[in-house]
N, C-alpha and C positions, 0 to 999 in steps of 0.2 A: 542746748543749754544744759549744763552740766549736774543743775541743781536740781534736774528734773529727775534723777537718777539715785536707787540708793549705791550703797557698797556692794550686794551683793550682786546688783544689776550692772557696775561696772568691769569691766575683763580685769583682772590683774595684770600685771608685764611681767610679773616675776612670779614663778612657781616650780617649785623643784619638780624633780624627778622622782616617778613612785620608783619602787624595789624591782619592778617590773621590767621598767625602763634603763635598767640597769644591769646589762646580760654579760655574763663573762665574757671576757677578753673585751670588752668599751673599752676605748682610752681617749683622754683628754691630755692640752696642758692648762696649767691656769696663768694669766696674767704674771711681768715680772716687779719685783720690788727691791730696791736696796735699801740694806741696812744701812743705818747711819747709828754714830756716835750717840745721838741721844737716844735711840732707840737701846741699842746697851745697857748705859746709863740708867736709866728708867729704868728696863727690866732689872739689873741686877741690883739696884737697889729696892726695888718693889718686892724682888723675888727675896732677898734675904743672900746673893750669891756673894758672901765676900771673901771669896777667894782671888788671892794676888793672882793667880792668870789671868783673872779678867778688868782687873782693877789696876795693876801694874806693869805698862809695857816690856820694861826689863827683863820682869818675873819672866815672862813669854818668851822673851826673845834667847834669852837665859833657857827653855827649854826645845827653843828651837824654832819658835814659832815667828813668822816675819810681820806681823800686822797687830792690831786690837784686835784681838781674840774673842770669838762670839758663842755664849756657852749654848753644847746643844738642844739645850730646851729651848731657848729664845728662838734656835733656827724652826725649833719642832713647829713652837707656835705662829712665828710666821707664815708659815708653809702651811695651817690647818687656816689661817686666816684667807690665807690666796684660795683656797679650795671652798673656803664659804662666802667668799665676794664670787664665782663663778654661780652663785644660784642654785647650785643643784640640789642640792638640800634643802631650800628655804619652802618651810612651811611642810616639809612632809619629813625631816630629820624626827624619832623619836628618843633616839638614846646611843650613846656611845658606849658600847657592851666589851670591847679589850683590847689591845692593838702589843706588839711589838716594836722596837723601833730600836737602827743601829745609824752608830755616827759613822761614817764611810769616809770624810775628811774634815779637816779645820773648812771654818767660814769667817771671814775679819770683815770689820766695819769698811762698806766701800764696794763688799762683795753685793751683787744682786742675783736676787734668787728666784726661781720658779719653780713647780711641781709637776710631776707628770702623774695622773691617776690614771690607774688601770683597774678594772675592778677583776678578782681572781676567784668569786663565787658568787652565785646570789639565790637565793632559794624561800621559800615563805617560811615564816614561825609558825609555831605550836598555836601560835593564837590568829584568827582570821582577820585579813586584812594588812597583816603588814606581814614583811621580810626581812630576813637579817643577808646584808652586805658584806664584803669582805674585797679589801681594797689591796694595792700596795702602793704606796706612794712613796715615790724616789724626787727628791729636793737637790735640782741641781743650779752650779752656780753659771757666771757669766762664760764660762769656758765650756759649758755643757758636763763638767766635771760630778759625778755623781758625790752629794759630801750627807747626805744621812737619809734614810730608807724605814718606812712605817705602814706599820699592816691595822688600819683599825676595821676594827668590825661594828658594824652598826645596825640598829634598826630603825628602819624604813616604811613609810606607810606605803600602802596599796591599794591599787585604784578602787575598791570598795571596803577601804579604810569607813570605820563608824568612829567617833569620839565613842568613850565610854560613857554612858549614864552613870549619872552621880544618884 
């Protein structure tokens, strides 16, 4: 009987990975997802993006482009979405400290995308208990096509991570 138990007495199912568990050259992929039309939609009206590429077919196709053109931050944030549904992070992410990020091709509504993480350093902070990460994550489409690539850097807790005292 379950009621017989507190929270901390029952296992979790989901627990990220400390900085530990995290040694250069790991690689994963995550889960895939398409883009769809409202998804768009929603971001760029959320976002503030009104720019005729992404609002106007013509405009697009007018510069070349064959689909609903998807701006690369919307790909960015999907693609950081697919990597925090993998769990890895949950519960031991502390901070998102810089990243780079390059658009390597067009992504159009219809396109489905997934992520490959690799992590390309990992080492402990100045402060005990956690680690700063260093990823690159390449976001590619249904053809395996590589279409934009990001380096974030994070920090990490470690397996004798303390909260701070307040």
């Amino acid at each position: 009987m379950t009621s017989e138990y507190t929270a901390t007495e029952i296992p979790a199912l989901v627990e990220g990975m400390t900085y530990e568990e995290m040694p250069k050259g790991q690689i994963f992929r995550t889960a895939r997802r398409t883009v769809t039309e409202t998804d768009l939609v929603n971001f760029i009206t959320w976002g503030g993006f009104n720019e005729p590429l992404f609002w106007d077919a013509s405009h697009a196709a007018d510069g070349g482009y064959t689909g609903r053109l998807v701006p690369g931050a919307l790909t960015y944030c999907i693609a950081e979405g697919l990597v925090l549904q993998t769990n890895v992070l949950h519960g031991t992410g502390l901070a998102f400290l810089h990243m780079e990020l390059t658009v390597q091709g067009p992504v159009y509504v219809g396109d489905t995308l997934y992520a490959v993480v690799e992590t390309t350093d990992s080492r402990p902070s100045s402060k005990p208990g956690r680690g700063v990460v260093t990823s690159r994550i390449t976001v590619r489409n249904q053809r395996d096509e590589d279409v934009l690539v990001y380096t974030p850097v994070r920090l990490i807790r470690g397996r004798d991570y303390g909260a701070p005292t307040l």
